[in-house]
Each structure stands twice: as structure tokens, then as C-alpha cells.
N, C-alpha and C positions, 0 to 999 in steps of 0.2 A: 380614343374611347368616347368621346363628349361628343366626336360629328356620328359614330355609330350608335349612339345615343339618340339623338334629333333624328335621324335618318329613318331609325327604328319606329321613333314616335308617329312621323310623317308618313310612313308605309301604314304601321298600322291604323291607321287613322283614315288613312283611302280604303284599304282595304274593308273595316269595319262600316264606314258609311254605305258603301258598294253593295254590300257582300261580294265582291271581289276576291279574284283565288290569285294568286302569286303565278304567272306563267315562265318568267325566266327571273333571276336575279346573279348578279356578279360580286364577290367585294373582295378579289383581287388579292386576299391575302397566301394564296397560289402561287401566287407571282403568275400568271398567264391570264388570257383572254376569255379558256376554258367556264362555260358557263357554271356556276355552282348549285345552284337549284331551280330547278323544273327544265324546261326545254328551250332553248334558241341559239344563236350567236350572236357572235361580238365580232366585227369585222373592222382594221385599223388599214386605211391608205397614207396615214400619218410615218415618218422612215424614224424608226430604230425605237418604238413606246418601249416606255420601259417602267421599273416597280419602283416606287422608295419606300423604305420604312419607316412608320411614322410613332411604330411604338411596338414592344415586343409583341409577335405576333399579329399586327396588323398593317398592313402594304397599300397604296393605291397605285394607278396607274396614272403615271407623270410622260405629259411630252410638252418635249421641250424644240428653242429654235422657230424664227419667225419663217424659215424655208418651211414650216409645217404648216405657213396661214393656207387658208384654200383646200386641206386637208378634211378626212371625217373619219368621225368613230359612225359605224352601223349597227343596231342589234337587225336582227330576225326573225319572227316567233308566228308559229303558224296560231291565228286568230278565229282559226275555222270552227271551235264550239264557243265562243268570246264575242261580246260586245263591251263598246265604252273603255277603251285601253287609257290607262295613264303611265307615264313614265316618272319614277323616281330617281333621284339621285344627289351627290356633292359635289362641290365642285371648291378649287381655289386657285390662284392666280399669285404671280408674284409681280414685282410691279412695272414689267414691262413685256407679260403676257398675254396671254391670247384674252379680247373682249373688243366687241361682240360676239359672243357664238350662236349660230342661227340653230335651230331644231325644226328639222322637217320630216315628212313622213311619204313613202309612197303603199300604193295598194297593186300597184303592176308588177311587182318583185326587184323593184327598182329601176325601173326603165325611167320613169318619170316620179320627181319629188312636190310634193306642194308644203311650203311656208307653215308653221306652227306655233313658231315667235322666238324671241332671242332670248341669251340671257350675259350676265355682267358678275364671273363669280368676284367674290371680295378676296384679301389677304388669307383669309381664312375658310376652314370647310364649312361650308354654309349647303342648306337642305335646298334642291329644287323641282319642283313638278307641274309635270305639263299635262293637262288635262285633255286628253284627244278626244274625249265622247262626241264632237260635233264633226271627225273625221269618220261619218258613214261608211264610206268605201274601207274600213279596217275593218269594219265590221263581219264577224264572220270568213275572214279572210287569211287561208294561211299562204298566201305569199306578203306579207305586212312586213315593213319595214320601217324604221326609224331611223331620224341620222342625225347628228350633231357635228356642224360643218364649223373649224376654225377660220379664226381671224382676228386679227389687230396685236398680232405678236411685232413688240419692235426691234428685238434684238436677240442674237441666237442663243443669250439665256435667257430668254423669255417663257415660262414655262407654264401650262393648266395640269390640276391634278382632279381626277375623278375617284368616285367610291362608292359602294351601294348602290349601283347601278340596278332597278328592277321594274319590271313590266309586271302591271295587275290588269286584270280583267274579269268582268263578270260575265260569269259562265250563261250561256244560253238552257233555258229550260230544257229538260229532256219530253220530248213527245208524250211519254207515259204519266209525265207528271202533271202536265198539261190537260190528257184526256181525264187522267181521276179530276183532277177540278173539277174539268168541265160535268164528266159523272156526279159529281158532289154538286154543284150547283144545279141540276137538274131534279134530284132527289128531292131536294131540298124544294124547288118550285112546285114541284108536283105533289108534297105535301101540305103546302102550304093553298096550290089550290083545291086540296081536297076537302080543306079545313073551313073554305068559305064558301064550300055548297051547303 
């Protein structure tokens, strides 16, 4: 309850700075991959992920096993009316699971990834987000990908658990909303230099 708590905080909080709209989100308490609100997937190369429950009615997605280092989770979310993507999410570790995990992104549909940064969850579910606005190439782009690639599991209980998994992005102005400005600021000129003949 307390990490969908903080999780909650930390979405709405990108979201509201943004104006940002939620394009996919996950939290797992499904037990599946199956995305829960808005549009994308969640793709696992990781063998056998699986749910724990951490409290009636809420689940995360636990993999476990250092055969799963070199492994990733993938979302995919078409970015095509979207700029400035961030990803959210939690994460926690036990104490001989997976950390470093890298986060990277491609704009080719996955053919090719580029570096984003890592992260080190702690014992516990803790909030984390990666801020992609300086990844141009997602921009407007609905073959966008995100991956979060394991590593530094040492023994095969070694386990990460994820939750609140969600992609935000702020939506591209629509054409028509654009030309009224532009309408409006023109109005607006025009009588302004009508006023100083």
C-alpha cells in the first residue's frame, strides 16, 4: 500500500508538471504482463516471471535466479501524438539480487538500444524515474521502446520485484489548436495596430 502510495505521488507529480497524459501503466495486481491502462506492452526475455503478493489485493512482478542476469523487461508504446516520455516505477531487491539494472530505450522498434542510466533498487519498494525528454528520436514515434536489462544477481535466489510500472507523456498539440492561437494572436496584432494609427 505505502510503495502505491509514493508511486502514486511520483506519477502524479510528473504528470502534473508535464501536463502529461498516462500512455500505458501496469501494477500487476492481474497477476499478467497485460497492460492495465491506456495502450502498450510489457515484454519479459526473463524464464518463468512470476507474481508475489505483497498484501491482499496487491501483486508485483518478481524474477527471480542470477540465470536471469543479461535478461529484460520491454514496454512499447506508440509515441506518435507524444513528446518528452518518462517512465515510472518500483522496484526492490533482496540481498543477493539483481543491481545494476541498466534502462535503455530504442526509436527503431528495437533493432538498436541507446544507454538511459541505471538504477540500484534497495530492500524495499522504493519510487524510480527516468526522465527520456532528451531522447528526441521517441519523440513522436510509435515504434518507441524502453527496456530494463538485468544484472548482478548472485545466486538463484536472488530476486528484483517491479510495480507501477507507467509511461507518461505529453501529448503533441493538435493542428486546430495551434491555428486558433495563431488566429488569436493575429486578432489581437491587428488591433493593436489599429489603435496606434
Amino acid at each position: 500500500m505505502y510503495r502505491a502510495f509514493i508511486v502514486s505521488i511520483l506519477l502524479g507529480s510528473v504528470v502534473s508538471q508535464a501536463g502529461g497524459a498516462v500512455i500505458a501503466a501496469w501494477d500487476f495486481d492481474d497477476g499478467d504482463l497485460l497492460v492495465d491502462t491506456g495502450s502498450g506492452t510489457l515484454g519479459s526475455t526473463a524464464s518463468s516471471p512470476g507474481f508475489v503478493v505483497d498484501a491482499p489485493g496487491d501483486k508485483s512482478l518478481q524474477i527471480l535466479s542470477s540465470g536471469n542476469n543479461g535478461r529484460s523487461l520491454t514496454i512499447s508504446v506508440d509515441l506518435s501524438a507524444f513528446y518528452d516520455p518518462v517512465m515510472t516505477f518500483s522496484a526492490r531487491r533482496n540481498a543477493t539480487g539483481f543491481r545494476p539494472n541498466a534502462v535503455s530505450f530504442s526509436a527503431d522498434g528495437g533493432l538498436t538500444f541507446t544507454p538511459a542510466g541505471t538504477f540500484n533498487p534497495a530492500s524495499f519498494f522504493s519510487g524510480w524515474t527516468f526522465n527520456l525528454d532528451d531522447a528526441d528520436a521517441l519523440d513522436g514515434n510509435p515504434a518507441s521502446q524502453i527496456r530494463i536489462t538485468l544484472a548482478g544477481a548472485t545466486s538463484t535466489t536472488g530476486s528484483v520485484g517491479f510495480d507501477e510500472f507507467a509511461i507518461v507523456a505529453i501529448p503533441v498539440p493538435e493542428p486546430t489548436g495551434v491555428l486558433l492561437w495563431l488566429a488569436g494572436a493575429l486578432i489581437a496584432l491587428s488591433h493593436r495596430s489599429l489603435r496606434t494609427r
